[in-house]
DRENDO-1510 file (C-alpha; in Angstrom, 1 decimal, always signed):
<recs>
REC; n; res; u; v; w
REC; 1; UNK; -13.1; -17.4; +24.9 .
REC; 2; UNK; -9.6; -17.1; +25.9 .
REC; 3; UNK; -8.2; -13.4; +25.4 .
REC; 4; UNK; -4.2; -12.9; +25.1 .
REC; 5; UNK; -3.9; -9.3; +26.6 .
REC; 6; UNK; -0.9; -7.4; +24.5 .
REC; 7; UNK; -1.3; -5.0; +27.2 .
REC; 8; UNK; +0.3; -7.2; +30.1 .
REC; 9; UNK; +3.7; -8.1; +28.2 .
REC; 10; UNK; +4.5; -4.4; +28.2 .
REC; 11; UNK; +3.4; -2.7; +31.4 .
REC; 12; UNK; +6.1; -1.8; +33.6 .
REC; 13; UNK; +8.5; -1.5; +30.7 .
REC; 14; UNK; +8.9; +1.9; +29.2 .
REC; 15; UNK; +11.5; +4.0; +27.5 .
REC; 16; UNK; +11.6; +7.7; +28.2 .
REC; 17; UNK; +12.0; +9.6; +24.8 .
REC; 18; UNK; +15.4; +11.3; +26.1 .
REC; 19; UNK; +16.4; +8.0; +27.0 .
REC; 20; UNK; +15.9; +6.2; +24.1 .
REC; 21; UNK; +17.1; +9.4; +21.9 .
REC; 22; UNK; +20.7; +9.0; +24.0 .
REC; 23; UNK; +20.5; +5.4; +23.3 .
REC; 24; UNK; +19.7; +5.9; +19.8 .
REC; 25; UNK; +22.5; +8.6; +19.5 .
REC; 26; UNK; +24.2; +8.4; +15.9 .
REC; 27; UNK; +21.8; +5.6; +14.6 .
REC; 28; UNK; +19.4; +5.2; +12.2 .
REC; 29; UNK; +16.6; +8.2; +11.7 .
REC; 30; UNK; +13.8; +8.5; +13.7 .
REC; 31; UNK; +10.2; +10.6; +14.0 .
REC; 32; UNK; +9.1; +12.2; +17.3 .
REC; 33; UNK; +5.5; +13.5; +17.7 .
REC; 34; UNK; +4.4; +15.9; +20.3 .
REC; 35; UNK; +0.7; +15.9; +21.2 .
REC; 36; UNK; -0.8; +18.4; +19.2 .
REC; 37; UNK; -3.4; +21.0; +19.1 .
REC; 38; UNK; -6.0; +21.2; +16.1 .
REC; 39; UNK; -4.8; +20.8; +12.9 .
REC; 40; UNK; -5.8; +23.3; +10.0 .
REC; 41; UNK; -4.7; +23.8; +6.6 .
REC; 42; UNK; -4.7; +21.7; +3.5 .
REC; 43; UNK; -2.6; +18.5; +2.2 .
REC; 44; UNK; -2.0; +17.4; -1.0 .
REC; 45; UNK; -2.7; +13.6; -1.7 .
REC; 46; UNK; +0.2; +12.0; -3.7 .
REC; 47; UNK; +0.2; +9.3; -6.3 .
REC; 48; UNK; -0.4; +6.3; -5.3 .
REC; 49; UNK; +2.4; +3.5; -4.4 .
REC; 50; UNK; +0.2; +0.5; -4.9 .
REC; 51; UNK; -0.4; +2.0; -8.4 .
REC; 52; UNK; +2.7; +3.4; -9.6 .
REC; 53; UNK; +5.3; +0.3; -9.2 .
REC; 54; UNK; +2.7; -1.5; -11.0 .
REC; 55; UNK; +2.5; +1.0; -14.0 .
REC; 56; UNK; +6.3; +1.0; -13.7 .
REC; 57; UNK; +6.5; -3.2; -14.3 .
REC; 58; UNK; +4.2; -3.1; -16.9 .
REC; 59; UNK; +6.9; -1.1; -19.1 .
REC; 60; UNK; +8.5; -3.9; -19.9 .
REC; 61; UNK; +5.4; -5.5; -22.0 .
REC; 62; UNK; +6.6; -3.0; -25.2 .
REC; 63; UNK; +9.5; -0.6; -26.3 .
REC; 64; UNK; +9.1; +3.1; -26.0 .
REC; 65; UNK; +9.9; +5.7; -23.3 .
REC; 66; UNK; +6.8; +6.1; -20.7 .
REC; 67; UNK; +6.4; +8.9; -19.0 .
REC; 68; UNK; +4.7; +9.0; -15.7 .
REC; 69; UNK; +3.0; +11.7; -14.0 .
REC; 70; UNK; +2.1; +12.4; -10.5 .
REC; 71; UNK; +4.6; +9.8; -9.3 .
REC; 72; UNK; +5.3; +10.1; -5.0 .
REC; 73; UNK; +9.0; +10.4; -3.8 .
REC; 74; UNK; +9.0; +7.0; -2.1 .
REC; 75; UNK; +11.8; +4.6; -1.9 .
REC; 76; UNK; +9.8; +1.7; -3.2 .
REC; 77; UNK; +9.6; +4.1; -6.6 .
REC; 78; UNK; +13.4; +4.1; -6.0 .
REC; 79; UNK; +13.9; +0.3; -5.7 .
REC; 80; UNK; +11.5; -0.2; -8.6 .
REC; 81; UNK; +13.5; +1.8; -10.8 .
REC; 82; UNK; +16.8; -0.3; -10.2 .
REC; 83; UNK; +14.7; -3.4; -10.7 .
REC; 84; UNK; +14.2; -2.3; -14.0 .
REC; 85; UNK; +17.6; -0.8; -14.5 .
REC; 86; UNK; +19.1; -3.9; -14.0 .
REC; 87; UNK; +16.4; -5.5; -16.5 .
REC; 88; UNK; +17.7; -3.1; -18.6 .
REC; 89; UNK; +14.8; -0.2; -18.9 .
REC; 90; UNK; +16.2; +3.2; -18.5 .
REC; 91; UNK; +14.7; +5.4; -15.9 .
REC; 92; UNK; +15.2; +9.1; -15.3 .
REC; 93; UNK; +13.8; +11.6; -13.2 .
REC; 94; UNK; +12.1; +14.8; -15.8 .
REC; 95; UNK; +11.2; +16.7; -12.6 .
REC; 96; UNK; +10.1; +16.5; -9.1 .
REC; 97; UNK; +7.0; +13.9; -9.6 .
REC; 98; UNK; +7.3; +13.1; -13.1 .
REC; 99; UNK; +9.5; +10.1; -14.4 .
REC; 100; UNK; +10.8; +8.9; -17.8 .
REC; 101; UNK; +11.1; +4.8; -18.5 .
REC; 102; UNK; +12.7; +4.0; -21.9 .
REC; 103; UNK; +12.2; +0.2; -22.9 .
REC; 104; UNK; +14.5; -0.3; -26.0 .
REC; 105; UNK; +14.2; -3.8; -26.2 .
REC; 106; UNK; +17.6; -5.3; -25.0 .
REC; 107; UNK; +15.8; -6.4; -21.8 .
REC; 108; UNK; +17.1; -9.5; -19.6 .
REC; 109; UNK; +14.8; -11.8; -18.0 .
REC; 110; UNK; +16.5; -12.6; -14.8 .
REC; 111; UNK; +15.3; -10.3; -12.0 .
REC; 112; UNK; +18.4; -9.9; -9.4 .
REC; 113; UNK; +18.0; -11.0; -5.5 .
REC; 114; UNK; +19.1; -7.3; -4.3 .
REC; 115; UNK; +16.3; -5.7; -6.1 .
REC; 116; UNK; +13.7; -8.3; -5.6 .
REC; 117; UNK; +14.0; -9.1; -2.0 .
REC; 118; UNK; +13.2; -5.1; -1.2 .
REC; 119; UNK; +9.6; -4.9; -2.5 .
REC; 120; UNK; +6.2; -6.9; -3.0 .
REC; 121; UNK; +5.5; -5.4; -6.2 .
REC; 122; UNK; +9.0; -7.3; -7.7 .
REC; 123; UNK; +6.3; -10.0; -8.2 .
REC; 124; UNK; +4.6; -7.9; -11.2 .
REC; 125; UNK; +7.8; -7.8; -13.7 .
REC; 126; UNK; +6.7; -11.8; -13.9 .
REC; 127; UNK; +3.7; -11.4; -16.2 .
REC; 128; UNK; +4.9; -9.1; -18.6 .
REC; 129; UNK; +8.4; -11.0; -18.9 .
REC; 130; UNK; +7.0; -14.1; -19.7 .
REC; 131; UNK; +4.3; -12.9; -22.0 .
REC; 132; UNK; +6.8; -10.8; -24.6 .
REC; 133; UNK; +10.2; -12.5; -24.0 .
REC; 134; UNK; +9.0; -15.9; -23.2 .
REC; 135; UNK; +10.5; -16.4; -20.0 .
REC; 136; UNK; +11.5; -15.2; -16.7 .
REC; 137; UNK; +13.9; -16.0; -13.8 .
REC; 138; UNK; +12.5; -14.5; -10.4 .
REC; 139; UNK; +13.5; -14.5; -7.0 .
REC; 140; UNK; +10.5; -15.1; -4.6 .
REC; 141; UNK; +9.7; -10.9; -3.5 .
REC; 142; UNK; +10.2; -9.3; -0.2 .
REC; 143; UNK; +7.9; -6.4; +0.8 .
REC; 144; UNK; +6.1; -6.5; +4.4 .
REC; 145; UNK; +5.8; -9.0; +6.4 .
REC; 146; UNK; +2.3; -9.7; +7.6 .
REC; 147; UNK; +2.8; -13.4; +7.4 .
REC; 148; UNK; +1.9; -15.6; +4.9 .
REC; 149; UNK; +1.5; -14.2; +1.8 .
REC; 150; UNK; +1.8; -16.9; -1.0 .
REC; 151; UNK; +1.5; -16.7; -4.6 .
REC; 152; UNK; -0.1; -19.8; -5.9 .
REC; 153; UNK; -3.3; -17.9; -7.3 .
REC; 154; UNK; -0.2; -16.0; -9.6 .
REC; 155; UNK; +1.2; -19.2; -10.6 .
REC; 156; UNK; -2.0; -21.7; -11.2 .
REC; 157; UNK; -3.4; -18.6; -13.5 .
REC; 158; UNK; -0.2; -18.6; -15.5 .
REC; 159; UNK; +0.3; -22.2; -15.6 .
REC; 160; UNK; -3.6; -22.3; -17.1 .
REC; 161; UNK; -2.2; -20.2; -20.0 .
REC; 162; UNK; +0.1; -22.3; -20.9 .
REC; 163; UNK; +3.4; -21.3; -19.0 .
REC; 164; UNK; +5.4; -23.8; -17.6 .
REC; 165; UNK; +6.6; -22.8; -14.2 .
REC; 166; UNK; +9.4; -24.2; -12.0 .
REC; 167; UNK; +9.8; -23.2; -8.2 .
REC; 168; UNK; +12.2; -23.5; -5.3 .
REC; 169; UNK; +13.5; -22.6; -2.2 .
REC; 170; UNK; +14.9; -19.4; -4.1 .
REC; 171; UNK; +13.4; -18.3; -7.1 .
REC; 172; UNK; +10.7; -18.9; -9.6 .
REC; 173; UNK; +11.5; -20.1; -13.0 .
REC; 174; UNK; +8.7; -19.6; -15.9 .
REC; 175; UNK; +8.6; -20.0; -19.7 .
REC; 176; UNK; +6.5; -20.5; -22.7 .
REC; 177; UNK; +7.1; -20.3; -25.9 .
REC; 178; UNK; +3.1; -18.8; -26.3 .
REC; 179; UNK; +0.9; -18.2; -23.8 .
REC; 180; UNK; -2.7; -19.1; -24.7 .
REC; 181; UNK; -6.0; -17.2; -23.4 .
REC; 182; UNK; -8.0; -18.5; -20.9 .
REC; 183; UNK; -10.8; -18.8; -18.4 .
REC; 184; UNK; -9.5; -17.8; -14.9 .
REC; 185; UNK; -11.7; -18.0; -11.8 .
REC; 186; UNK; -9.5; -16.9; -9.0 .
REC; 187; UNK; -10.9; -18.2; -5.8 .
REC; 188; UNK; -9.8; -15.1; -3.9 .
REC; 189; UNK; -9.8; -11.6; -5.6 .
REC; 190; UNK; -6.0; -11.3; -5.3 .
REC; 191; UNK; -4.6; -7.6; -6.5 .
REC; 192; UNK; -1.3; -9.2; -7.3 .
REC; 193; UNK; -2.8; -11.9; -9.5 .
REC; 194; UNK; -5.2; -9.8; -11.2 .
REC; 195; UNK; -1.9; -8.2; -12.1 .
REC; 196; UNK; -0.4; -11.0; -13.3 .
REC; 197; UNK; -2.3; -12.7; -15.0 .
REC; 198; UNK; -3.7; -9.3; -16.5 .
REC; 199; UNK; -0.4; -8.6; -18.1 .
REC; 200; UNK; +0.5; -11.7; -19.5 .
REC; 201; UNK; -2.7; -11.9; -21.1 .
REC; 202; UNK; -1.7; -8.6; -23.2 .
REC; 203; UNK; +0.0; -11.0; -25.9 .
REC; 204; UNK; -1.8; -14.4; -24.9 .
REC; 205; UNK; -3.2; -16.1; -28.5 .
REC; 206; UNK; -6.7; -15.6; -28.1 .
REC; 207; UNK; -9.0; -13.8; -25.2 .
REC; 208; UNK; -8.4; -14.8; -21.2 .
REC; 209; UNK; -11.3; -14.2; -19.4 .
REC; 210; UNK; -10.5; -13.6; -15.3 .
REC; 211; UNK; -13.8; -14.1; -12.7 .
REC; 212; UNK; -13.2; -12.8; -9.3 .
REC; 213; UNK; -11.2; -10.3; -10.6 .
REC; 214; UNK; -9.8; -7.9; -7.8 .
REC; 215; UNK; -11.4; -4.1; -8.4 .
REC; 216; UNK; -9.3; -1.7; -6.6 .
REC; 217; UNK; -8.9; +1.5; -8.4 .
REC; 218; UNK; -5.3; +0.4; -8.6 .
REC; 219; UNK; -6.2; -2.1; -11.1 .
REC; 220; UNK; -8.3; +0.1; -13.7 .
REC; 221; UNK; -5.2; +2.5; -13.4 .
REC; 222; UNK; -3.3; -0.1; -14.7 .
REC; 223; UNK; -5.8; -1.0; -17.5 .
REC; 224; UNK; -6.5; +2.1; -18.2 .
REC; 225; UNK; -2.8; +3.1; -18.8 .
REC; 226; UNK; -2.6; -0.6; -21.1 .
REC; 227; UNK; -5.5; +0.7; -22.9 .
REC; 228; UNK; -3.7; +3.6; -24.0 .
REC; 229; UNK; -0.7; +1.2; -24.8 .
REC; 230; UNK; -3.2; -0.1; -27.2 .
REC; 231; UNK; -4.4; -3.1; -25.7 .
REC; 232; UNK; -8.0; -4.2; -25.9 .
REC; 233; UNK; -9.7; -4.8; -22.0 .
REC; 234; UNK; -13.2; -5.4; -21.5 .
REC; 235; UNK; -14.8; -4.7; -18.0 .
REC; 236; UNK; -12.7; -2.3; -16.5 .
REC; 237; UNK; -13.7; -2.0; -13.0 .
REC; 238; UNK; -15.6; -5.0; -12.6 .
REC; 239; UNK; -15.3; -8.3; -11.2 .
REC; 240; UNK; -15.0; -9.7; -15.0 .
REC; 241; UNK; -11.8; -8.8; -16.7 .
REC; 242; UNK; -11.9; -10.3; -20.5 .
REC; 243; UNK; -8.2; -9.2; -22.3 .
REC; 244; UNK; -8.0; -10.1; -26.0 .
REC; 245; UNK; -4.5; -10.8; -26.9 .
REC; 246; UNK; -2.7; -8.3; -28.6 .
REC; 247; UNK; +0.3; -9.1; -32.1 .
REC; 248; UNK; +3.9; -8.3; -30.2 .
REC; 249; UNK; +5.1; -4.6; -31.8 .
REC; 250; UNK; +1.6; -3.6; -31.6 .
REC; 251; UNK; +1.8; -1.9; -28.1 .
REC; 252; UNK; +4.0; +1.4; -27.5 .
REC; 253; UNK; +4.9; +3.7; -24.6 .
REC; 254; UNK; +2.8; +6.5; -23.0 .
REC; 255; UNK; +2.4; +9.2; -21.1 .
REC; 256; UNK; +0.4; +8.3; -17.5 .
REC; 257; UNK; -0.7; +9.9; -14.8 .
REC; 258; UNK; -0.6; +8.0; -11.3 .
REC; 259; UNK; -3.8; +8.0; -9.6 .
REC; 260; UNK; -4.0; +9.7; -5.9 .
REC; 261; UNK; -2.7; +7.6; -3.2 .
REC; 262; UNK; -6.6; +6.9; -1.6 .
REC; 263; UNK; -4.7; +4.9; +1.9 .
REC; 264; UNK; -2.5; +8.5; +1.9 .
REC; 265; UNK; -5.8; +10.2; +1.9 .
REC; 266; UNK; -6.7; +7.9; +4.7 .
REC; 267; UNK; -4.0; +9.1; +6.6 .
REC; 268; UNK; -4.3; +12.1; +6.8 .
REC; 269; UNK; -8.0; +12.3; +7.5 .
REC; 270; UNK; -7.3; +9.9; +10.3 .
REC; 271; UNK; -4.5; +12.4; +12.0 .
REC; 272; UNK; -7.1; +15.1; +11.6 .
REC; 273; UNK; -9.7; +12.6; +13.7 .
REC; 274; UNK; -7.0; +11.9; +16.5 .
REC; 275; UNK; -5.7; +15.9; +16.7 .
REC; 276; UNK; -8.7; +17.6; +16.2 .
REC; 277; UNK; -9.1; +20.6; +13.3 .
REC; 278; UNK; -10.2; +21.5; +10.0 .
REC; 279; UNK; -8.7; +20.3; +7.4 .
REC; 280; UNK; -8.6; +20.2; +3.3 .
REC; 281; UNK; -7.3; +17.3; +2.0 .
REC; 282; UNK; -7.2; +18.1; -1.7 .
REC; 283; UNK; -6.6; +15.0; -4.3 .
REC; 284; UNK; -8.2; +12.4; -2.1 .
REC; 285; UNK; -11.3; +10.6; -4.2 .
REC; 286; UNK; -14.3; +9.4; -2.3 .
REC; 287; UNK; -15.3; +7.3; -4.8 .
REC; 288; UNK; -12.3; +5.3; -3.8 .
REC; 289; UNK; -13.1; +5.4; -0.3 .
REC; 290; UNK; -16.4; +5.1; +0.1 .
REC; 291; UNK; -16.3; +1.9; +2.7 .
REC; 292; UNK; -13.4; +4.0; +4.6 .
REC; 293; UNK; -15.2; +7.0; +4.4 .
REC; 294; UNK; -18.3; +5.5; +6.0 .
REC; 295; UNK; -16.2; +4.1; +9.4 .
REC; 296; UNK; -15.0; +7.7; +9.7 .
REC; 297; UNK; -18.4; +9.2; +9.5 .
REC; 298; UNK; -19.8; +6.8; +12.2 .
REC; 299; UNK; -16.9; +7.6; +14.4 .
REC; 300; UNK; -18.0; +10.8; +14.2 .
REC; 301; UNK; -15.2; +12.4; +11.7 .
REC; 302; UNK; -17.2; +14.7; +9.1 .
REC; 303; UNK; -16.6; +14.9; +5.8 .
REC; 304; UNK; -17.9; +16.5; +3.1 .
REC; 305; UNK; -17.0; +16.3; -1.0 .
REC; 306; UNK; -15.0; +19.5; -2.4 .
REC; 307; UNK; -14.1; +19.7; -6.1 .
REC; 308; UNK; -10.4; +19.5; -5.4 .
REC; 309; UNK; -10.9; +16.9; -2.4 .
REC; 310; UNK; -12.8; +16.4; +1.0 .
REC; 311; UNK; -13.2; +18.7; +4.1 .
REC; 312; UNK; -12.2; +17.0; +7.0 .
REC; 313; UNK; -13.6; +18.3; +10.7 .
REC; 314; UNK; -12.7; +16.2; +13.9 .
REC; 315; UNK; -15.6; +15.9; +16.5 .
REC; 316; UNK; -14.9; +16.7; +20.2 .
REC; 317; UNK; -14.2; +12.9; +20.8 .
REC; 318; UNK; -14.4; +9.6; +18.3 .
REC; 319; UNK; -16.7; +7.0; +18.9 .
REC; 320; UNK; -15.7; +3.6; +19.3 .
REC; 321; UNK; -16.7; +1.0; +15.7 .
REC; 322; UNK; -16.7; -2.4; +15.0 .
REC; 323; UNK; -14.8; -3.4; +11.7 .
REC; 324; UNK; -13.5; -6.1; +9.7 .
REC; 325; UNK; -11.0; -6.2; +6.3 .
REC; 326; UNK; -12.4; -7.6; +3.3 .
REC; 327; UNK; -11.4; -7.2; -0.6 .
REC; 328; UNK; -12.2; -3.7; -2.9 .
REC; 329; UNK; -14.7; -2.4; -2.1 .
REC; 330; UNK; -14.6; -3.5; +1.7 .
REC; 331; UNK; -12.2; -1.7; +4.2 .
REC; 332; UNK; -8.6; -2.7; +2.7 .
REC; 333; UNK; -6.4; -4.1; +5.6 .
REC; 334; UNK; -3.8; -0.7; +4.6 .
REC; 335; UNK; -6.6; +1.3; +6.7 .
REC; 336; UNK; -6.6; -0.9; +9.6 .
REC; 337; UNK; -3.8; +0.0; +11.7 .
REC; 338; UNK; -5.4; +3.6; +11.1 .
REC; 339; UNK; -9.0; +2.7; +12.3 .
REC; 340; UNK; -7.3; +1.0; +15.0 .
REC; 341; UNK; -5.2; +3.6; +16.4 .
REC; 342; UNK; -8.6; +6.2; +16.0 .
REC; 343; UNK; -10.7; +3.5; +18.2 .
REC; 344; UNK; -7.7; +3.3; +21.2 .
REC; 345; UNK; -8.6; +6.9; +21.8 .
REC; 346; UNK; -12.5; +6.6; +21.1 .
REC; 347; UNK; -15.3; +6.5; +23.5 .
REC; 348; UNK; -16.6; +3.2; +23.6 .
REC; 349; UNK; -15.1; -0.6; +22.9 .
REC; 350; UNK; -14.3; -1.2; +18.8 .
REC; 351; UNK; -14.3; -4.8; +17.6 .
REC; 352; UNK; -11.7; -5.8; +14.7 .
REC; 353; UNK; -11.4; -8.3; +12.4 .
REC; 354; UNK; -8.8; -9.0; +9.7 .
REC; 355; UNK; -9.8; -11.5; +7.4 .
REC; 356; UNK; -6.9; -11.1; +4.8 .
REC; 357; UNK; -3.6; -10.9; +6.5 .
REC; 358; UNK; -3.4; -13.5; +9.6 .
REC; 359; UNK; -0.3; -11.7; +10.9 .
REC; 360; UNK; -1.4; -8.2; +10.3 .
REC; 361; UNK; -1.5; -7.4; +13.8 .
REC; 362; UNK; +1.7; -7.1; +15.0 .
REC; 363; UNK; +1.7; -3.6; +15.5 .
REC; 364; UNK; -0.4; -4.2; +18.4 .
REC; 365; UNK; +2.0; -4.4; +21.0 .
REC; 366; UNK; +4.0; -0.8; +19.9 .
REC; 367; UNK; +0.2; +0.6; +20.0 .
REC; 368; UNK; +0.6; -0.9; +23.6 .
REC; 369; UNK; +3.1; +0.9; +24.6 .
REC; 370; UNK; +1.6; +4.3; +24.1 .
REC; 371; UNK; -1.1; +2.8; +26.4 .
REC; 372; UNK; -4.0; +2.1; +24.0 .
REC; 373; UNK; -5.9; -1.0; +25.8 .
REC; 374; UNK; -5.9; -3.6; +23.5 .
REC; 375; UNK; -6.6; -7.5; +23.6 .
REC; 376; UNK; -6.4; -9.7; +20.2 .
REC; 377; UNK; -7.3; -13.3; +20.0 .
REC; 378; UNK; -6.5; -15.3; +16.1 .
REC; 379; UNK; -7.5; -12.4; +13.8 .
REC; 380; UNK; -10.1; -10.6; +16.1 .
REC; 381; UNK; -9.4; -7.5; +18.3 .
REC; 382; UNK; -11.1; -5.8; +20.8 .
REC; 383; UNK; -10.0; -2.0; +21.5 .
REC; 384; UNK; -11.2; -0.3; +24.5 .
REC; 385; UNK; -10.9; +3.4; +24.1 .
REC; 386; UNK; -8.6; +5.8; +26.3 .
REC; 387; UNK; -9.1; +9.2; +26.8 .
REC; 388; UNK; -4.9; +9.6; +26.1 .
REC; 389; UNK; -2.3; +8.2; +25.1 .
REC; 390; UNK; +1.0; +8.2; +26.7 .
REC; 391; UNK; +4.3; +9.0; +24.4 .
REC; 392; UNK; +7.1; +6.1; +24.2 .
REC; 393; UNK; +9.5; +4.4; +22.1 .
REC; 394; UNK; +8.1; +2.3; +19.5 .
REC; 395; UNK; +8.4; +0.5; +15.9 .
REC; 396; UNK; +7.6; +0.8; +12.8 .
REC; 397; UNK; +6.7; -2.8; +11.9 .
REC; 398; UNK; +5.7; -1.9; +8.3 .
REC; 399; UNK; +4.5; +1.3; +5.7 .
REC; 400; UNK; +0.7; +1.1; +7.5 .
REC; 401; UNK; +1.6; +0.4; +10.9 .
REC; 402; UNK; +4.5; +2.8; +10.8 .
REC; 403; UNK; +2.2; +5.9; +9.8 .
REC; 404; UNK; -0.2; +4.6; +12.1 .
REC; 405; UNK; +2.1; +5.2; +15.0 .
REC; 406; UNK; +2.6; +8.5; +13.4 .
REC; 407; UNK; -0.4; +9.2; +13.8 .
REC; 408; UNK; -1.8; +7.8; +17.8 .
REC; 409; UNK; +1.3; +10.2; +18.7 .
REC; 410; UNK; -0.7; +13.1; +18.0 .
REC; 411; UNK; -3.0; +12.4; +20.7 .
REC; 412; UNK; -0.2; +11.0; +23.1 .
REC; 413; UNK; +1.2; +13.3; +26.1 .
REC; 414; UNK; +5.0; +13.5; +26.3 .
REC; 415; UNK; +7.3; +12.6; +22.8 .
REC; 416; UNK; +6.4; +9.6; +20.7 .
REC; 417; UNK; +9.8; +8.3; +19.1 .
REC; 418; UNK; +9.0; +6.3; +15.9 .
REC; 419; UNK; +12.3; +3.9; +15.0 .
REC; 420; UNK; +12.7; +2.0; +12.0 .
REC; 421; UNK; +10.9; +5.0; +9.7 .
REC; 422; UNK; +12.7; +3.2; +6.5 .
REC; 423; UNK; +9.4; +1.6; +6.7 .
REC; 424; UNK; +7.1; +4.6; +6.1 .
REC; 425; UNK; +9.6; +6.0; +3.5 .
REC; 426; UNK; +8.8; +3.3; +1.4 .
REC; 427; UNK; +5.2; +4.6; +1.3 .
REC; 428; UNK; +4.9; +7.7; +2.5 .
REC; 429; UNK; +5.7; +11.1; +0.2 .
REC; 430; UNK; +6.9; +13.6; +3.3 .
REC; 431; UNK; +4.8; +12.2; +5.9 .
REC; 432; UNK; +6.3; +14.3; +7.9 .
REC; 433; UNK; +6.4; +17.4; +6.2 .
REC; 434; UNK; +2.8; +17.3; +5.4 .
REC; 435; UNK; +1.7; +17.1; +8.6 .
REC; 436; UNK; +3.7; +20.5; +10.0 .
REC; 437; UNK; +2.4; +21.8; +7.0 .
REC; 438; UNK; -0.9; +21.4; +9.0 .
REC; 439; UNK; +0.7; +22.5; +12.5 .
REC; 440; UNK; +1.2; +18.8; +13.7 .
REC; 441; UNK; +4.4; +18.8; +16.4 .
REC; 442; UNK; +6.2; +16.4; +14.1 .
REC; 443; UNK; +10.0; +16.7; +13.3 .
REC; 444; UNK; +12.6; +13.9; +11.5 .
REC; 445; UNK; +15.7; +13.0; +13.6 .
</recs>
């Protein structure tokens, strides 16, 4: 087998942090992380962003004012709202983590570029557009980039319902005068066209059945909030979704609250692995996390269920795991660049695998730089543990990757700089502050 070593393109190549902070001078905002002693305390969980712009999309299905609790101050919430603003529901802030929609009905069903191109979860106004107003005008979304991240399984479940759908080299054009229910096998258990296809089967004629449904908790937030709505869903939190189709007008706003963020949770337990400490991390739900849960323990983190959370203790040193992403309830690909950055400081050699996003490893190379002793070959890595790493300038690629980074620094001698932290603002509530909250050497720049 022929390894490419990550390692070799950046040897001899690094940045000092008071170098890199001159160079940086008057630019955008950046994190620095000290090595740090053990951590102690507790941490409050957020909601959860792969919940919450969701809930937010699926406002649009009826008229009313929702009201949702528990919401994280993230800029992706931020950018969802101006979606919708510029669809024309009303958002407002009622207080720190609690935010009012108001749908009144004058809604338009072209999404705008500048919104769209921001955020993955643009992709989730499609379904309940198209199902109540008949049509919808969408840019293809931005979000991350890990590479390839189509949406056929979105479009071939629509177009089975009886939506006509046009696309091109800019946008994504769908209408139908009444969608129809249906039986939708998705050959991959896709989150976004569970979504989808979910939503628009709210007013569908009929019942749509969906096999392979995805099961993240994610998704039975979002049923469980259009049950309240007063839709009927079967098989909430399986594999088998069956929606019958509801009479438009029959719906109506409520009041939600976000489930906790469980990759969040992840974090956090992950910083207290690489720093050492004791650590309560209320809000995080192990019956979310169980797969997740179980790498940590055979690293050697332990963990043990408290009413309001888990107790997290770090052992004198991790041990090395072998791992590989798969769909709910496997290990999601958002805790890999976690796992990853716990095994470069482990005792032993970790094997990964990422069997969802081909291009999901480009955080490698930053990792790199910090020293971790990393080779990856297609969508396998091989980590060979370190007993420290070594503080440089690196990049957030993306929301994971950035927090990840966040993260080896704790176990890094010298200053970690973190650039491009826009990233992890999209998906992480006060990464920052939570962590000195728990005597981590972190400060924003």
């Amino acid at each position: 087998m022929r390894w490419r070593a990550v390692k070799a393109g950046v040897r001899g190549f690094r940045l000092t942090a008071g170098a890199y902070l001159n160079a940086m001078n008057n630019q955008s905002p950046r994190i620095i992380v000290r090595r740090s002693g053990p951590l102690s305390g507790n941490v409050q969980v957020p909601g959860a962003k792969n919940s919450v712009l969701k809930l937010m999309a699926a406002s649009l299905l009826a008229e009313g004012e929702y009201v949702f609790t528990n919401v994280p101050a993230i800029a992706d919430v931020d950018t969802m709202s101006d979606l919708l603003t510029a669809l024309g529901v009303k958002s407002k802030w009622l207080g720190p983590h609690e935010l009012s929609l108001t749908n009144s009905g004058n809604i338009s069903t072209e999404a705008p570029f500048e919104n769209v191109d921001k955020i993955r979860a643009s992709i989730n106004v499609l379904g309940p557009l198209l199902t109540h107003y008949g049509q919808a005008l969408i840019n293809w979304p931005g979000g991350d980039d890990f590479g390839g991240r189509p949406i056929d399984l979105h479009i071939s479940g629509l177009q089975k319902m009886g939506a006509t759908i046009e696309q091109n080299l800019l946008n994504i054009n769908a209408y139908a005068k009444e969608l129809r229910g249906a039986e939708i096998e998705l050959s991959f258990a896709s989150v976004g066209a569970t979504e989808n296809i979910l939503t628009a089967a709210i007013y569908a004629k009929g019942t749509t059945v969906i096999d392979n449904a995805a099961r993240e908790p994610e998704i039975g937030d979002l049923c469980n909030m259009l049950v309240a709505m007063g839709a009927q869903i079967e098989g909430i939190g399986t594999s088998r979704l069956m929606i019958h189709g509801s009479k438009k007008g029959s719906l109506r706003g409520v009041r939600h609250a976000v489930i906790n963020d469980r990759v969040q949770a992840a974090t956090y337990i992950a910083a207290v692995a690489i720093a050492g400490g004791d650590v309560q991390v209320r809000g995080a739900r192990p019956e979310h996390m169980e797969m997740v849960i179980n790498k940590y323990t055979q690293m050697g983190v332990s963990i043990y269920p408290q009413r309001d959370g888990l107790r997290v203790m770090a052992p004198e040193r991790l041990s090395a795991t072998d791992f590989a992403t798969l769909p709910y309830p496997g290990i999601a690909t958002d805790y890999k660049p976690l796992l990853v950055a716990m095994n470069s400081v482990s005792n032993g050699v970790g094997i990964v695998t990422e069997n969802l996003f081909p291009g999901r490893f480009r955080y490698i190379e930053e990792l790199c730089k910090l020293g971790a002793d990393i080779r990856i070959d297609g969508h396998h890595a091989v980590i060979k543990g370190v007993d420290h790493l070594i503080g440089a300038a690196v990049t957030a690629p993306d929301i994971r990757a950035g927090a990840a980074l966040v993260v080896a620094g704790l176990a890094a001698h010298g200053e970690t700089v973190i650039s491009e932290i826009h990233h992890i603002d999209r998906g992480y509530d006060d990464l920052v502050g939570r962590l000195s909250g728990l005597g981590a050497d972190v400060t924003r720049v």
